[in-house]
C-alpha positions in Angstrom: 8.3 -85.5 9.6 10.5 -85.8 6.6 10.3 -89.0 6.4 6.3 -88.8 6.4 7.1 -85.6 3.1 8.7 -88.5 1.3 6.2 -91.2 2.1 3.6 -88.6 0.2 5.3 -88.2 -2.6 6.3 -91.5 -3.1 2.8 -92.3 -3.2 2.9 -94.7 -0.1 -0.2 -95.7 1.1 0.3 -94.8 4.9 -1.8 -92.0 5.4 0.5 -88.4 5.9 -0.9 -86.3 8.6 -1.7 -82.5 8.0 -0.3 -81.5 11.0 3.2 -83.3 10.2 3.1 -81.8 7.2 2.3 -78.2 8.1 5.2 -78.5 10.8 7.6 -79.7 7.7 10.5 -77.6 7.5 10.9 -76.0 4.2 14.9 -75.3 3.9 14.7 -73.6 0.6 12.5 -70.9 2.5 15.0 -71.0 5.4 17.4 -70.3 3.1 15.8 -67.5 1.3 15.4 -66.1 5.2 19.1 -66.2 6.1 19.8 -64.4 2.0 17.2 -61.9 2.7 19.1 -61.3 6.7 22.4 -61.0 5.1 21.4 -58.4 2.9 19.9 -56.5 5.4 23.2 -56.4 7.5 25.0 -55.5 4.4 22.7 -52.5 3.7 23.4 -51.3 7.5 27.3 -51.3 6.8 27.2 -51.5 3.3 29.5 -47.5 3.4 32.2 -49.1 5.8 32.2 -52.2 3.9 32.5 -50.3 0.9 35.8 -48.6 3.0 37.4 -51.9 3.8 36.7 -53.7 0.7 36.7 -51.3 -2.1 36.7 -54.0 -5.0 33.0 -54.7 -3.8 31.5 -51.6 -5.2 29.9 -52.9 -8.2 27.4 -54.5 -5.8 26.0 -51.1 -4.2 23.1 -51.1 -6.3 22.0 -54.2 -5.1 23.2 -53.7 -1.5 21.6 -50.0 -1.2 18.3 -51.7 -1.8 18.6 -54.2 1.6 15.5 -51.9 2.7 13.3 -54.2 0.5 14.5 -57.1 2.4 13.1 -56.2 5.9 9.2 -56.5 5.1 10.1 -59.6 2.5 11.7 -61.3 5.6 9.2 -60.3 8.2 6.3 -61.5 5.0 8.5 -65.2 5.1 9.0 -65.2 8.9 5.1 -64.9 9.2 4.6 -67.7 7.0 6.9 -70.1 8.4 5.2 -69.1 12.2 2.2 -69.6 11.3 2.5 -72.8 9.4 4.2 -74.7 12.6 2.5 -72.8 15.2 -1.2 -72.2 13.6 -2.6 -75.2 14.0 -1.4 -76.1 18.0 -2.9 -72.8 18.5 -6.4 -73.4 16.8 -6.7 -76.2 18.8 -4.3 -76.7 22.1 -4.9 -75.3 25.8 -3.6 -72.0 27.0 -0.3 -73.3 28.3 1.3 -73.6 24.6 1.0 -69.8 24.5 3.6 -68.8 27.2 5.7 -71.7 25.6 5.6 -70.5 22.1 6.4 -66.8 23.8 9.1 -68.3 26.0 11.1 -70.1 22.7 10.4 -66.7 20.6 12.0 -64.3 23.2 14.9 -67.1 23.9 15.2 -66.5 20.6 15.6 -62.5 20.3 16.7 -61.3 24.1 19.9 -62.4 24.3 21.4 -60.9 21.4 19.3 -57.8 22.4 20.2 -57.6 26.0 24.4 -57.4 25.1 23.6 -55.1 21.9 22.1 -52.6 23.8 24.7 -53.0 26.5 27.9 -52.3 24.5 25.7 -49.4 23.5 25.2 -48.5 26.6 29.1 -48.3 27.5 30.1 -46.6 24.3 27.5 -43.9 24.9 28.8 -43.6 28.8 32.3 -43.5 27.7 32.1 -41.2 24.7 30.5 -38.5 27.7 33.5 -39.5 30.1 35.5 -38.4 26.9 34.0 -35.4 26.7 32.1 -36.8 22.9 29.3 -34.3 22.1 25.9 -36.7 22.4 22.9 -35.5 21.8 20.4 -36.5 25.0 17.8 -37.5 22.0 17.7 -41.1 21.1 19.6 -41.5 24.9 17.6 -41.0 27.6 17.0 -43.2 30.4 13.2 -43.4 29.8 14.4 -44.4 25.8 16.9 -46.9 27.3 14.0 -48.6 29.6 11.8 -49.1 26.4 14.9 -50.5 24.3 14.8 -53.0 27.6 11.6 -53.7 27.4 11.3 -54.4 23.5 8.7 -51.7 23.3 10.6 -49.0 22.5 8.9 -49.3 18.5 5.2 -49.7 20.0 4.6 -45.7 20.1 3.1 -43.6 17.2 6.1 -41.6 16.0 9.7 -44.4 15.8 12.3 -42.3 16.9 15.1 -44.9 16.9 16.8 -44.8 20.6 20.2 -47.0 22.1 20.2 -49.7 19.9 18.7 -48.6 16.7 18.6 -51.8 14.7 16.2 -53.1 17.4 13.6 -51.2 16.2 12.5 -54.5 14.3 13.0 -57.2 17.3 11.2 -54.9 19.2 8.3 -55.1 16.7 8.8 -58.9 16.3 7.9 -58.8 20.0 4.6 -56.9 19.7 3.5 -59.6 16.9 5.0 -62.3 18.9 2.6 -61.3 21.5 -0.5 -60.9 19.2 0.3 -63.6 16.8 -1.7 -66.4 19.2 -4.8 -64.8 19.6 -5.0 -63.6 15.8 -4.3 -67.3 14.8 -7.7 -68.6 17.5 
């Protein structure tokens, strides 16, 4: 596929296909993707950050704002799926679908699935302790949902077990949706 970018712009004459180059990988947007992540972690620890690295503070203004980063990411992430993925989708059988969703939950489970599982044994062992926890955010039925990946699908978020997930969990719902809203 590169090779068929730089035959383009060259101005060969062998003919570049759309669908090579709609698959192209564009690393300056996969960069901007892994800026706009980091920031995003840095806003969600930006105070013990601040704690361990003092020196840092100067950058608070721009780490406070890592908010703005989530919809900018999920804006480039939409982008990038539906350039590779729109066209097999407008045009291919059925059976790219559970592929496509098979390679996007590989993607987002794992990382899930142990998250939410050193949750689970900090919140069992602060009760053992004796730590006051609050059943809301807690519950089995909450914990069954953060499982699930649907735990961000209701009406009214109320962030539950592993809170962060909220946007995985609504990566899945898209994920889901994003093949029949491409057809």
């Amino acid at each position: 596929t590169a090779r068929l970018i730089e035959m383009a712009q060259a101005g060969e004459q062998r003919p570049v296909s759309t669908r090579a180059l709609s698959q192209a990988e564009i690393p300056s947007l996969t960069s901007l993707r892994g800026v706009l992540a980091v920031w995003v972690v840095l806003f969600h620890f930006w105070n013990d950050i601040l704690v361990l690295f003092p020196w840092v503070s100067p950058l608070s203004p721009v780490a406070r704002r890592g908010n703005f980063a989530v919809p900018a990411f999920f804006v480039l992430s939409g982008f990038v799926l539906a350039r590779r993925y729109g066209p097999e989708f407008r045009h291919a059988a059925s059976r790219s679908i559970p592929r496509f969703l098979a390679r996007r939950l590989t993607r987002i489970y794992p990382v899930h699935v142990v998250t939410l599982a050193w949750v689970l044994v900090m919140v069992v062992v602060a009760r053992r302790l004796g730590y006051g926890l609050s059943d809301t955010g807690y519950s089995g039925r909450e914990f069954l949902m953060n499982l699930f990946l649907v735990h961000a699908w209701t009406p009214h978020l109320v962030l539950s077990w592993n809170y962060p997930s909220w946007s995985i969990s609504s990566e899945w719902f898209v994920y889901l949706l994003f093949p029949f809203l491409v057809r």
